[in-house]
Backbone as a chain_set.jsonl record, in Angstrom:
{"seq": "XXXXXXXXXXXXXXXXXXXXXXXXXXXXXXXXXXXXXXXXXXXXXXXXXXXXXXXXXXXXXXXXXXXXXXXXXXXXXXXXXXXXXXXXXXXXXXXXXXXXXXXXXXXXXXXXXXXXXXXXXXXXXXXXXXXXXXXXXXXXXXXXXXXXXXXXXXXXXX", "coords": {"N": [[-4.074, -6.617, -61.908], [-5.662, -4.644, -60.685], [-6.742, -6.11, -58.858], [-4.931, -6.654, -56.661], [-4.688, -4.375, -56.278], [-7.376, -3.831, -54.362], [-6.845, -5.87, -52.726], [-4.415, -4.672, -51.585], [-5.748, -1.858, -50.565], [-7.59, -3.184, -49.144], [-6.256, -4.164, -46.904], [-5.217, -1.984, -46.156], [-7.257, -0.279, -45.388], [-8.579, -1.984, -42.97], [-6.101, -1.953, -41.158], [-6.269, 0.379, -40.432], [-8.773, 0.677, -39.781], [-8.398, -1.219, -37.486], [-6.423, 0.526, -35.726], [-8.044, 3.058, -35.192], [-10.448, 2.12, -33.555], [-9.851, 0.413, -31.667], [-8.733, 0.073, -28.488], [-5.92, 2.368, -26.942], [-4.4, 1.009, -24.765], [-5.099, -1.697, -22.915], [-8.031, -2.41, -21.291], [-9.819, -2.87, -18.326], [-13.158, -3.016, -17.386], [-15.398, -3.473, -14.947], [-18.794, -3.927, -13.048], [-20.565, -4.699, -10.417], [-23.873, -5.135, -8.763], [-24.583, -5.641, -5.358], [-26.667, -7.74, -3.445], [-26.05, -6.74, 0.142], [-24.685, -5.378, 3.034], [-22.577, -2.591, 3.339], [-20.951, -2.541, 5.082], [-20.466, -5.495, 5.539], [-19.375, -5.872, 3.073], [-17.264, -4.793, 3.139], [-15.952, -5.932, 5.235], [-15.404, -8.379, 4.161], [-14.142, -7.356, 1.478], [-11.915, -6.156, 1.935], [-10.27, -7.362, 3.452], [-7.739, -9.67, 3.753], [-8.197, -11.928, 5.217], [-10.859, -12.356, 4.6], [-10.941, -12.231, 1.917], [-10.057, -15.154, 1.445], [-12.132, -16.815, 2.379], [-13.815, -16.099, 0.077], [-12.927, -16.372, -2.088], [-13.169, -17.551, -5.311], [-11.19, -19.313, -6.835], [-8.041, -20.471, -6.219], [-5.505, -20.343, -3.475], [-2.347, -19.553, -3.483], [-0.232, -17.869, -2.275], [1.113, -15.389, -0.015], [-1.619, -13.023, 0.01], [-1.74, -14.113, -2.529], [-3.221, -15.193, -5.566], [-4.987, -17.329, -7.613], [-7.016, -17.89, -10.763], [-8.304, -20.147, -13.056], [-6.174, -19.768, -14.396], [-5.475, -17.437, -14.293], [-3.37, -15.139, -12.371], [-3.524, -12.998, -9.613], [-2.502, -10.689, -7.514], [-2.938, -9.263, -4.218], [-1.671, -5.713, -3.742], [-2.425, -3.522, -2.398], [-4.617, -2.962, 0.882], [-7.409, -0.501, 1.508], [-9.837, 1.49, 3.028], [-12.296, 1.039, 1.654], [-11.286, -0.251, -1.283], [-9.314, -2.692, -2.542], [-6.269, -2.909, -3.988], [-4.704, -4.006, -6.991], [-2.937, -6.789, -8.927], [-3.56, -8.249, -11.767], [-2.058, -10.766, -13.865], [-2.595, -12.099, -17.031], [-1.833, -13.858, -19.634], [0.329, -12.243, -22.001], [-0.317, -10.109, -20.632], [-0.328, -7.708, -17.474], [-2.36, -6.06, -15.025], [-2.696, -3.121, -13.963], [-4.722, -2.585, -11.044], [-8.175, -2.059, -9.466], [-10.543, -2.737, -7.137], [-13.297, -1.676, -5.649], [-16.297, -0.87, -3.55], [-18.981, 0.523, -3.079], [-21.97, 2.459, -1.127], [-25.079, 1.58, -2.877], [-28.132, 1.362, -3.672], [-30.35, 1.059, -1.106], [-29.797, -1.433, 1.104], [-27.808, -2.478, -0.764], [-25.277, -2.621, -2.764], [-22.416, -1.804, -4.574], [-20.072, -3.554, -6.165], [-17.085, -2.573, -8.037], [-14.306, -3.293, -10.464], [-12.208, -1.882, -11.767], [-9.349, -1.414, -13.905], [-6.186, -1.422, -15.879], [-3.442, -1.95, -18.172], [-0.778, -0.582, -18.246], [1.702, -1.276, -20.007], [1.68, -2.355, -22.473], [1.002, -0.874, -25.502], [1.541, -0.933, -27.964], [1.336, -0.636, -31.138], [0.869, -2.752, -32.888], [0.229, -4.616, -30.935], [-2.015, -4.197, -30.156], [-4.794, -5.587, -31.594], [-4.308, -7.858, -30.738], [-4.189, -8.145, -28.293], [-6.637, -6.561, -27.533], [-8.58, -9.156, -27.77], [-7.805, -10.438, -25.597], [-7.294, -9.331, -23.575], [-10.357, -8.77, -23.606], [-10.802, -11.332, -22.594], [-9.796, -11.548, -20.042], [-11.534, -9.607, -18.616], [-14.218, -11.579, -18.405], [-13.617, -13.215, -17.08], [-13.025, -11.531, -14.776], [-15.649, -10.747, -14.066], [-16.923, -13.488, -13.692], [-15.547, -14.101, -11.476], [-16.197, -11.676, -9.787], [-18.904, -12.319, -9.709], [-18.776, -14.843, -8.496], [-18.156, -13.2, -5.862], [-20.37, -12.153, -5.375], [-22.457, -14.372, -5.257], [-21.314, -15.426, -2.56], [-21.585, -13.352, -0.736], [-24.171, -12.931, -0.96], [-25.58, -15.184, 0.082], [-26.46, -15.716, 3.427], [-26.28, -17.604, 5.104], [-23.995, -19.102, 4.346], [-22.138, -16.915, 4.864], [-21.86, -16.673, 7.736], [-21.048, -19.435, 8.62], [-18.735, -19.128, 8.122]], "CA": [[-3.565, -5.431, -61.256], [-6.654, -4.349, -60.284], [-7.133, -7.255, -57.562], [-3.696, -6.792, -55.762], [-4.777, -2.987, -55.594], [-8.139, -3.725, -53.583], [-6.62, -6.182, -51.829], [-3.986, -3.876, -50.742], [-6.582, -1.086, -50.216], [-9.172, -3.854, -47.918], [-5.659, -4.462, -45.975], [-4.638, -0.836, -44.943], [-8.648, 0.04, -44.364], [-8.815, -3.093, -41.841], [-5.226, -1.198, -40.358], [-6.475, 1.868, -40.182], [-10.139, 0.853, -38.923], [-8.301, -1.283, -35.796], [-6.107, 1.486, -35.012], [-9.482, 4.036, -34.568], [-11.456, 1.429, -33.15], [-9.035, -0.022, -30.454], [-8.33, 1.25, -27.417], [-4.812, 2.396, -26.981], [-4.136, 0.473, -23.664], [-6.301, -2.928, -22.585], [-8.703, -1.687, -20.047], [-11.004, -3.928, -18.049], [-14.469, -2.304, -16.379], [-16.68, -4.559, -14.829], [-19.078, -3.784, -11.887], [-22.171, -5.402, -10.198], [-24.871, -4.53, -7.238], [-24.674, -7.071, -4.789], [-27.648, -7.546, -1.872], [-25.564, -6.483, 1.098], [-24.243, -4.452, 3.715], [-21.469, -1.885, 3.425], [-19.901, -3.613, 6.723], [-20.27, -7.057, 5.069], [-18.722, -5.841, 2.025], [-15.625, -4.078, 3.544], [-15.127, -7.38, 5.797], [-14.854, -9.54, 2.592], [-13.335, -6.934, 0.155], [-10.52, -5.094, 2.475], [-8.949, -8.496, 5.087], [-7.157, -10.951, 2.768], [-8.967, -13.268, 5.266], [-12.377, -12.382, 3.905], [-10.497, -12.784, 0.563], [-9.63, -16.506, 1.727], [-13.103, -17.307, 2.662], [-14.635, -16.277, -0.927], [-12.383, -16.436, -3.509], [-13.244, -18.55, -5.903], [-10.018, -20.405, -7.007], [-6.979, -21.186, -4.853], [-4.803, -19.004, -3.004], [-0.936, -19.547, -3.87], [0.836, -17.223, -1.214], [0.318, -14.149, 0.777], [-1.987, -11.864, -1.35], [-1.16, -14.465, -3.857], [-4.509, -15.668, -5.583], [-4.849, -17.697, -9.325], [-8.377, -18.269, -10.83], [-8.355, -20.184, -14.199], [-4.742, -19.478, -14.75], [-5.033, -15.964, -14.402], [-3.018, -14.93, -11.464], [-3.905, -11.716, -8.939], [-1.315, -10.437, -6.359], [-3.215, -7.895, -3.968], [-0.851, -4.637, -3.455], [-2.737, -2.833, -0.94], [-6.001, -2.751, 0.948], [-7.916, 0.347, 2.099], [-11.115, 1.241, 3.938], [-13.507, 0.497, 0.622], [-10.859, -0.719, -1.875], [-8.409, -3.088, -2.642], [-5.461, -2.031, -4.985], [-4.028, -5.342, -7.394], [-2.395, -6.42, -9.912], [-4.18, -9.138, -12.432], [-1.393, -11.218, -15.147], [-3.18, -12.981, -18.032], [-0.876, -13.905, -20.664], [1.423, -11.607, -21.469], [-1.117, -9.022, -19.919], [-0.439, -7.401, -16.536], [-3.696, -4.899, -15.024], [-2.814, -3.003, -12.332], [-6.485, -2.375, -10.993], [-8.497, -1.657, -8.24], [-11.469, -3.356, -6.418], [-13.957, -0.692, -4.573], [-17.248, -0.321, -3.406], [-19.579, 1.805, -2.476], [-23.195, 1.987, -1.184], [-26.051, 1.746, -4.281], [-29.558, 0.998, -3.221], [-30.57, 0.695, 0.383], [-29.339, -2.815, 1.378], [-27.276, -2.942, -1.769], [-23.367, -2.364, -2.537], [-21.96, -2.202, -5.94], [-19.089, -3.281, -6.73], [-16.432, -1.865, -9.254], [-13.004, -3.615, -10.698], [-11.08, -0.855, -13.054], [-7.663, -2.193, -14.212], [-5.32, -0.718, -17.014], [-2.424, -2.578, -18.751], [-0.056, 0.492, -18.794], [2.787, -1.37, -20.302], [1.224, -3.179, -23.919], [0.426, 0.328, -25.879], [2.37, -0.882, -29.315], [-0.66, -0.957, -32.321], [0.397, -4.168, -33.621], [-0.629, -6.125, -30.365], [-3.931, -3.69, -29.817], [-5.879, -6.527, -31.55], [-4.374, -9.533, -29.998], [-4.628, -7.985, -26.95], [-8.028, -6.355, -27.24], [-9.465, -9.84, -27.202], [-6.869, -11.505, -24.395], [-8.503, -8.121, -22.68], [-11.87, -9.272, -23.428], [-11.087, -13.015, -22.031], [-9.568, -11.459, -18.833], [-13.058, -9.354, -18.498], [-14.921, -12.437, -18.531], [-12.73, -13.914, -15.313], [-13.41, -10.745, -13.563], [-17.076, -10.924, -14.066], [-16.92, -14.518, -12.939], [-15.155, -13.428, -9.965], [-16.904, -10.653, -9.167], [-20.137, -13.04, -9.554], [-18.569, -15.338, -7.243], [-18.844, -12.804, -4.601], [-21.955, -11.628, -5.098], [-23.327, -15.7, -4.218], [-21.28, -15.535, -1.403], [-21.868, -12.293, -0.048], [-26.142, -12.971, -1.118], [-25.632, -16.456, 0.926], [-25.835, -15.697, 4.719], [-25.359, -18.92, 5.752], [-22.004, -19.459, 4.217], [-20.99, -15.945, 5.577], [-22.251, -17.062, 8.942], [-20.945, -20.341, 9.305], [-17.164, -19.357, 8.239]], "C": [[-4.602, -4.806, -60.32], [-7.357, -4.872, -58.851], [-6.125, -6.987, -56.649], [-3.99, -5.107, -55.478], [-5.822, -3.141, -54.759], [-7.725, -4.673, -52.305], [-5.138, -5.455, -50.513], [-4.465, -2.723, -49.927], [-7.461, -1.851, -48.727], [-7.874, -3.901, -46.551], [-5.352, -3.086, -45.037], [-6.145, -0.042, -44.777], [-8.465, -0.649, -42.886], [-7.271, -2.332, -40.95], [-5.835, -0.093, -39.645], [-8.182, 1.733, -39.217], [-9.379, 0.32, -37.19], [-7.14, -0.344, -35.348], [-7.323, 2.685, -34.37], [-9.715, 3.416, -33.542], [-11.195, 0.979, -31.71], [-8.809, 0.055, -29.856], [-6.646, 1.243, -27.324], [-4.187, 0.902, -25.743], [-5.477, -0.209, -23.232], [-6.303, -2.255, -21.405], [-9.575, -2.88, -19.558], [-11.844, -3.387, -16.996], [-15.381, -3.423, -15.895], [-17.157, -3.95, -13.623], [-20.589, -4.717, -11.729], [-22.565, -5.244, -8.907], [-24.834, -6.221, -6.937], [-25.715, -6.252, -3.381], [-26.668, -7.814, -0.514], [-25.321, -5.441, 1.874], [-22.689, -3.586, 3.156], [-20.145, -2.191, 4.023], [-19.515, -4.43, 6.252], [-19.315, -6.57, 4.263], [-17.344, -5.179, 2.303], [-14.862, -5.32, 3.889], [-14.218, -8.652, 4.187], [-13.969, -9.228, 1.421], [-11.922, -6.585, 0.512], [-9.819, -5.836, 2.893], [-8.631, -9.079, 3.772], [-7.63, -12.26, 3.508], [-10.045, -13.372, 4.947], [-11.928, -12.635, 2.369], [-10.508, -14.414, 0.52], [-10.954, -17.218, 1.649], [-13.984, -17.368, 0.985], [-14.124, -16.476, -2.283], [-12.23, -17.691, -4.006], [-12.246, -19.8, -6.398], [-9.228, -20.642, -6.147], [-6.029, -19.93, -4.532], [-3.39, -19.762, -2.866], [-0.046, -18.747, -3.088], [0.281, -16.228, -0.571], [0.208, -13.479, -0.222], [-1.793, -12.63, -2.791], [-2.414, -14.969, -4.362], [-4.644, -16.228, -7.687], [-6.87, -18.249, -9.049], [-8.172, -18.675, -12.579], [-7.191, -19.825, -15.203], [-4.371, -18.013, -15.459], [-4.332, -15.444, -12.815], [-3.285, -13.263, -10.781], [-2.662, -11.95, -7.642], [-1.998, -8.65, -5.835], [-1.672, -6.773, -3.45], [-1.187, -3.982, -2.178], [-4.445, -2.624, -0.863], [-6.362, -1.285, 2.227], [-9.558, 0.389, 2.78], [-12.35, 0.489, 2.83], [-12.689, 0.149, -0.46], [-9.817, -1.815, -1.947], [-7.785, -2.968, -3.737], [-4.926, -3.807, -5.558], [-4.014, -5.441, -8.447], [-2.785, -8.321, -10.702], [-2.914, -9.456, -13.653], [-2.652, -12.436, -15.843], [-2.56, -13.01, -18.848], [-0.129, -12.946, -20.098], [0.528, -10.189, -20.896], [-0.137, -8.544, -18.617], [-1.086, -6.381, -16.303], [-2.967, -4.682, -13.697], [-4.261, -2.185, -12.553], [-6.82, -2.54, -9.604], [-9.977, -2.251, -8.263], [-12.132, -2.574, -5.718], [-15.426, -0.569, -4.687], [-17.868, 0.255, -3.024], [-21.488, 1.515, -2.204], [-24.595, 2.312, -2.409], [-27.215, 2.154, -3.795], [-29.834, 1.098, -1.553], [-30.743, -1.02, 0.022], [-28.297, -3.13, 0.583], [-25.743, -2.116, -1.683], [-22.899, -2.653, -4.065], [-20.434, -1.705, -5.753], [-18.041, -3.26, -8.152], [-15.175, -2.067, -9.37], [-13.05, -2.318, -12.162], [-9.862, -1.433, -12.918], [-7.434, -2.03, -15.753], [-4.3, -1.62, -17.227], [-1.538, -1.33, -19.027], [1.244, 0.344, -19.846], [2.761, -1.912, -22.373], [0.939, -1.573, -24.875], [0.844, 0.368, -27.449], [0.994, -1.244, -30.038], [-0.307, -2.213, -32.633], [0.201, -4.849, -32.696], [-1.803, -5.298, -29.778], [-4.545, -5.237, -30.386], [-5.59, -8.017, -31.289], [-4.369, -9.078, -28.391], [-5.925, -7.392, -26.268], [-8.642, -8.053, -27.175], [-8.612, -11.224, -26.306], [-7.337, -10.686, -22.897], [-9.867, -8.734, -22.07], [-11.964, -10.538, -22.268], [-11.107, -12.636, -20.632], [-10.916, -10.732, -18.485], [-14.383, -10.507, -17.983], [-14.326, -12.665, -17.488], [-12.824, -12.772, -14.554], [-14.613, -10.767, -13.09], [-17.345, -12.349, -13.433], [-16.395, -14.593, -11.17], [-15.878, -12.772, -9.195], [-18.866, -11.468, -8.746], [-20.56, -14.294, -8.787], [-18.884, -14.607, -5.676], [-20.081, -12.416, -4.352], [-22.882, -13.168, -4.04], [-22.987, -15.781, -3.275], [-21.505, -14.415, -0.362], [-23.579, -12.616, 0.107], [-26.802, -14.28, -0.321], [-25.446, -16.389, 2.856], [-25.65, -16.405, 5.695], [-24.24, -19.262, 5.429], [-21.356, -18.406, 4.731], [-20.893, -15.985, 7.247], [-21.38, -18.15, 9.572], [-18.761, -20.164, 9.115], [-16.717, -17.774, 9.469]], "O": [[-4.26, -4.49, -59.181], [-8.144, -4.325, -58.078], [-6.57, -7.126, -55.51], [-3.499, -4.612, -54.463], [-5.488, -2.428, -53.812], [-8.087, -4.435, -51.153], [-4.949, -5.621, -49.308], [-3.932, -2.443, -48.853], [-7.816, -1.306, -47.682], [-8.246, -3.732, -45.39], [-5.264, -2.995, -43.813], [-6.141, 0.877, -43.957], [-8.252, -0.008, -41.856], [-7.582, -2.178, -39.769], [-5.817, 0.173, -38.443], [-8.589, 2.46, -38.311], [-9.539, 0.914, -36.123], [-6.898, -0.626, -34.174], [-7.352, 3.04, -33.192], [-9.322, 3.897, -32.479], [-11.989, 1.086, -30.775], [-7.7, 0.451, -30.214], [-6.063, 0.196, -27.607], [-3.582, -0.071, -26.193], [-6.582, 0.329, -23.163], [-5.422, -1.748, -20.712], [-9.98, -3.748, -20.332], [-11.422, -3.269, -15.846], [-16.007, -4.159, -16.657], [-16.296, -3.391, -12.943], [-21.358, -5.195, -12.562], [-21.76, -5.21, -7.977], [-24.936, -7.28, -7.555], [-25.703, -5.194, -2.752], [-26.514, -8.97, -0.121], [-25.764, -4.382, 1.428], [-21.821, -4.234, 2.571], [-18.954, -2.148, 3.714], [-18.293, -4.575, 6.248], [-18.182, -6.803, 4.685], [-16.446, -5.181, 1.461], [-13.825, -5.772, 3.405], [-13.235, -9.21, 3.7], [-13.339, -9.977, 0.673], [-10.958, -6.65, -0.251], [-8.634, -5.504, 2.944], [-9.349, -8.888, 2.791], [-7.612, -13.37, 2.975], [-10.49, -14.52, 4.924], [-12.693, -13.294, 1.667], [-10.989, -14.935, -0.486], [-11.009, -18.202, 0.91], [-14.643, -18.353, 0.651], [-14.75, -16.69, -3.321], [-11.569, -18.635, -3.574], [-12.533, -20.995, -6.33], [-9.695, -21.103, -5.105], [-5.877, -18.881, -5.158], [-3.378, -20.664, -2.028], [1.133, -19.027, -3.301], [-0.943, -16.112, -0.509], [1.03, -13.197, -1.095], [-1.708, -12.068, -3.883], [-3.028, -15.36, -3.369], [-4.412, -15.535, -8.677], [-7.583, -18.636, -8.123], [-7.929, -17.767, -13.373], [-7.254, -19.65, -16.42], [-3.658, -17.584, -16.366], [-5.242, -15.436, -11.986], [-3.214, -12.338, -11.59], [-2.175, -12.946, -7.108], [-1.866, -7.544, -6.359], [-0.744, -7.275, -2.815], [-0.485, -3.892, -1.17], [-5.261, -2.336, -1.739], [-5.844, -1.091, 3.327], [-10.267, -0.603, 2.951], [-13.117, -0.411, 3.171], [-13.569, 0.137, -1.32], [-9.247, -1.718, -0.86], [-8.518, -2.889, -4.724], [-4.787, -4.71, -4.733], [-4.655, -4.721, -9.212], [-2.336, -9.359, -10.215], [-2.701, -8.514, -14.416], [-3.317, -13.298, -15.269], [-2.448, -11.849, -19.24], [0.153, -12.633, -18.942], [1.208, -9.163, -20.868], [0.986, -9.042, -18.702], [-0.819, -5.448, -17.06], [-2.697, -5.446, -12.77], [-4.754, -1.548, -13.484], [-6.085, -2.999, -8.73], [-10.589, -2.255, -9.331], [-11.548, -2.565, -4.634], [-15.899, -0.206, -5.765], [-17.275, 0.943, -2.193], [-22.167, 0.693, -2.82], [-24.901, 3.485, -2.62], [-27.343, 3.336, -3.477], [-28.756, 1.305, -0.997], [-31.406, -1.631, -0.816], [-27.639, -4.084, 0.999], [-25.287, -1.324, -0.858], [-23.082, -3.749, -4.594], [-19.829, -0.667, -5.483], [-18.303, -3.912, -9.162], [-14.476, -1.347, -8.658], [-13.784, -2.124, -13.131], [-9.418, -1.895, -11.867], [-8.208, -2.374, -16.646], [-4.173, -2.312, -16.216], [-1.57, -0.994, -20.211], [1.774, 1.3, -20.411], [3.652, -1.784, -23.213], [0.03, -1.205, -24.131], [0.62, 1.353, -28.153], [-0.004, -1.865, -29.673], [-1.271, -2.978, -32.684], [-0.091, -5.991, -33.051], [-2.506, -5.815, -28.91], [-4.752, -6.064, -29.498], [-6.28, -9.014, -31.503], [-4.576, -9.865, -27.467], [-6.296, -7.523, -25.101], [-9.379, -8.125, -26.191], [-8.758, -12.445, -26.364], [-7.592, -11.081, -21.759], [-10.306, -9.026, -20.957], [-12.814, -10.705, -21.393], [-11.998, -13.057, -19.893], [-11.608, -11.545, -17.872], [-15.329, -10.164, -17.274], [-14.815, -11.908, -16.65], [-12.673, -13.043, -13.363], [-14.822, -10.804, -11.877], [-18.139, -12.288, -12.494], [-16.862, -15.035, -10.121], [-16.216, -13.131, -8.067], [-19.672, -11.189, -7.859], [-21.661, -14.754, -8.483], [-19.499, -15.07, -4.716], [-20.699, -12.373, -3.289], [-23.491, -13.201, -2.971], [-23.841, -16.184, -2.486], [-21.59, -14.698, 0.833], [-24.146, -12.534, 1.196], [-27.998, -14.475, -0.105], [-24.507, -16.907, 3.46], [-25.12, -16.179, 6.783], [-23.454, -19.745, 6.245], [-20.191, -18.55, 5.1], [-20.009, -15.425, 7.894], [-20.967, -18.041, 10.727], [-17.86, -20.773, 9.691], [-15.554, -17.576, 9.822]]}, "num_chains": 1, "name": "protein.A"}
């Protein structure tokens, strides 16, 4: 009796800790300083043809863009952002792309993207780490542009 009570006790702790612990809604932050211009970094972040030139995986339609079989569909681009919408599983982030100037010479940039639609507790922890994975493919992304933005012979010769 005694065993079926702790193990019912260890089960609604472990409930109750990933409801605290969890975030309501999968979020994904990533940013990183890249050695560049402001200029450079508008050209490459704002045209969908500076998108063409650096993006790492393949480009699938207008604004249409898959990396690792996560798919991106930009929405809209402004003077220092681009607005878009990231599916991973059953994920979808709408999220935003913007930078700004850091350092002298330097440019950091900053993906934010929310899942507004997942918010039920029982898939918080299969979706906190389907979250995490998509995190990791932004950071790869985002670390794609940095080599090509930090390369000014490849931004030169295209």
């Amino acid at each position: 009796m005694k065993k079926i009570f702790f193990i019912v006790l260890t089960v609604i702790i472990i409930i109750a800790a990933a409801y605290i612990l969890l975030p309501e809604k999968p979020v994904i932050a990533q940013d990183l300083s890249i050695d560049t211009s402001d200029v450079i970094a508008g050209k490459f972040l704002t045209t969908e043809g500076g998108w063409d030139k650096w993006w790492p995986g393949t480009k699938t339609g207008d604004g249409q863009y898959n990396f690792k079989g996560t798919k991106i569909s930009i929405d809209k681009m402004t003077n220092s952002s681009t607005y878009l919408k990231l599916k991973k599983d059953n994920l979808t982030f709408d999220g935003e792309i913007s930078y700004f100037a850091d350092a002298e010479g330097s440019v950091k940039f900053k993906w934010d993207a929310v899942d507004e639609n997942n918010t039920q507790f029982f898939s918080r922890i299969t979706n906190y780490f389907k979250t995490k994975d998509a995190e990791k493919l932004v950071g790869e992304i985002l670390l794609s542009l940095k080599h090509f933005l930090e390369d000014r012979k490849k931004r030169i010769r295209l």
